[in-house]
C-alpha atoms as a printed R data frame, in Angstrom:
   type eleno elety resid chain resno       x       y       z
1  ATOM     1    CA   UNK     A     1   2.326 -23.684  32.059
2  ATOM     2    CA   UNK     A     2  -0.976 -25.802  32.217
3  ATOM     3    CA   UNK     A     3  -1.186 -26.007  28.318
4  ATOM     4    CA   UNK     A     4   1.945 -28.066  28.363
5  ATOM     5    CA   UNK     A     5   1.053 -30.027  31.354
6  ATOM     6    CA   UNK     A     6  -2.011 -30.290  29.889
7  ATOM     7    CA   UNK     A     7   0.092 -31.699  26.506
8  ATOM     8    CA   UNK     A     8  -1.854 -34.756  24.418
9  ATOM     9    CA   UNK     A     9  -4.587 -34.323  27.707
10 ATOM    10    CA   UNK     A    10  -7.278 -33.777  24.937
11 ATOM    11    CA   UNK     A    11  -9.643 -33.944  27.672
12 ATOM    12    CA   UNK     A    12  -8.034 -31.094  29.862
13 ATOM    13    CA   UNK     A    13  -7.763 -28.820  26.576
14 ATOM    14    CA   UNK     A    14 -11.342 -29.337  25.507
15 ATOM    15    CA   UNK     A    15 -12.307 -28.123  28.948
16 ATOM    16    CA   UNK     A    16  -9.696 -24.764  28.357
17 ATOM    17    CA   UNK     A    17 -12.269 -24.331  24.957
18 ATOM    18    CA   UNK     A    18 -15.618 -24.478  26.677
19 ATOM    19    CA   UNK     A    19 -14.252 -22.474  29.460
20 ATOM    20    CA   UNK     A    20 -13.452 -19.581  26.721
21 ATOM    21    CA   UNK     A    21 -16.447 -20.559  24.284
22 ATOM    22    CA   UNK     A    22 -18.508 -20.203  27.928
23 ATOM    23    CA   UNK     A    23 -16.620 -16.749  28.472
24 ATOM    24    CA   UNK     A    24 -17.406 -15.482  25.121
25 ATOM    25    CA   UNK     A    25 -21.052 -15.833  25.512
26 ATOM    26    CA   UNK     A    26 -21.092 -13.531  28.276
27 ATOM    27    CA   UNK     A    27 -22.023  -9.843  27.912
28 ATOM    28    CA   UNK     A    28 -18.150  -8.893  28.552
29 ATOM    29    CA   UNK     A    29 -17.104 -11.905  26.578
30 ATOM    30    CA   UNK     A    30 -15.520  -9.414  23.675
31 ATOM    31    CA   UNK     A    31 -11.983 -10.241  24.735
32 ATOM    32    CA   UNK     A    32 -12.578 -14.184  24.429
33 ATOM    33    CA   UNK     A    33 -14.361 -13.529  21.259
34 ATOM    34    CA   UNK     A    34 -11.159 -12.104  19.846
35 ATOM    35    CA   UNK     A    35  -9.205 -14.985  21.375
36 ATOM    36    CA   UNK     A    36 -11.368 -17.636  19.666
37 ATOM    37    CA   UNK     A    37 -11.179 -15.468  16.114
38 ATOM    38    CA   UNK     A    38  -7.411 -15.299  16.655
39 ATOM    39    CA   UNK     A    39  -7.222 -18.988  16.607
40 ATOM    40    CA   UNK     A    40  -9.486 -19.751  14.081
41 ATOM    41    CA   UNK     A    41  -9.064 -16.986  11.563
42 ATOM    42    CA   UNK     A    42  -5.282 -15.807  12.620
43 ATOM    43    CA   UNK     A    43  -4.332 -11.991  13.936
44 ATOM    44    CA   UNK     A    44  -5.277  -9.596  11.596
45 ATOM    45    CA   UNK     A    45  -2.150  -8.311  10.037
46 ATOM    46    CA   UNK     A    46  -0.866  -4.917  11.848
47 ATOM    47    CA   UNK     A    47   0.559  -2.163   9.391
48 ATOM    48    CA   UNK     A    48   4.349  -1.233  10.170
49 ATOM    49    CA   UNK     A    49   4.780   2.936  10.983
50 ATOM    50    CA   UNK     A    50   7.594   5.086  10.231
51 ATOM    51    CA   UNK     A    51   9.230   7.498  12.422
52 ATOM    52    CA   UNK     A    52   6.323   9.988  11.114
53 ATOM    53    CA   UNK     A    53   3.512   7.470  12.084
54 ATOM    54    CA   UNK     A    54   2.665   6.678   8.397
55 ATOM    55    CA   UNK     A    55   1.878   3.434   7.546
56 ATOM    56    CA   UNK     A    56   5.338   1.979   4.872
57 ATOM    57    CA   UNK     A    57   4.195   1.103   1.320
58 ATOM    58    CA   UNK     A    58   4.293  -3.100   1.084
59 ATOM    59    CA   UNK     A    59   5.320  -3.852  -2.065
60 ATOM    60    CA   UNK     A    60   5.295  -7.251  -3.299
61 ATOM    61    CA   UNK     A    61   7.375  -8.960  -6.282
62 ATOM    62    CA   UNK     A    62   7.821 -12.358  -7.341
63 ATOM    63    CA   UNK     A    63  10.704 -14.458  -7.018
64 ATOM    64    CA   UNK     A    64  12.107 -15.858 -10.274
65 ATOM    65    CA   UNK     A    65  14.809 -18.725 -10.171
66 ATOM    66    CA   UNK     A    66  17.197 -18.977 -13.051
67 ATOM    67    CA   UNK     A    67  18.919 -21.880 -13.891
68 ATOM    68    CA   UNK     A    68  22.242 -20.959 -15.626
69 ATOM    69    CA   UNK     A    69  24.214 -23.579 -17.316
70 ATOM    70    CA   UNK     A    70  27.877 -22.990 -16.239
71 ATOM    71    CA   UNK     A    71  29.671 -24.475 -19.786
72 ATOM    72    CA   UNK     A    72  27.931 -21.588 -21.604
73 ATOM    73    CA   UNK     A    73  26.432 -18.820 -19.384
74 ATOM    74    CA   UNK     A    74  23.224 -19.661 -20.831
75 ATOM    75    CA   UNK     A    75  20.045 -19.333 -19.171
76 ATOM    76    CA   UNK     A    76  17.703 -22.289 -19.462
């Protein structure tokens, strides 16, 4: 609720940063370290689980657009 009150407040959400930069440089500053990497770097990905807690095979395959030409049922 204060981020959007906070909205274009650049001023108010550069203090939010040094207050978690500040954070992270403490000795139990692990959780805003992982905060701050979140942001920067984005959430690691999480692997998905089946019913029998192994981790589902990701395949990945291109997408191919065809044009067809509806006169002839050609593809171009």
């Amino acid at each position: 609720m204060e981020l959007l009150a906070a909205g274009e407040d650049h001023k108010a959400l550069r203090l939010i940063a040094r207050n978690l930069i500040a954070q992270a440089q403490t000795k139990d500053g692990l959780a805003a370290i992982k905060e701050i990497a979140d942001r920067l770097d984005g959430k690691a990905p999480q692997p998905l689980k089946n019913d029998e807690d192994e981790a589902f095979q990701v395949i990945l395959q291109p997408l191919v657009r065809k044009i067809v030409d509806p006169k002839d049922g050609s593809d171009s």
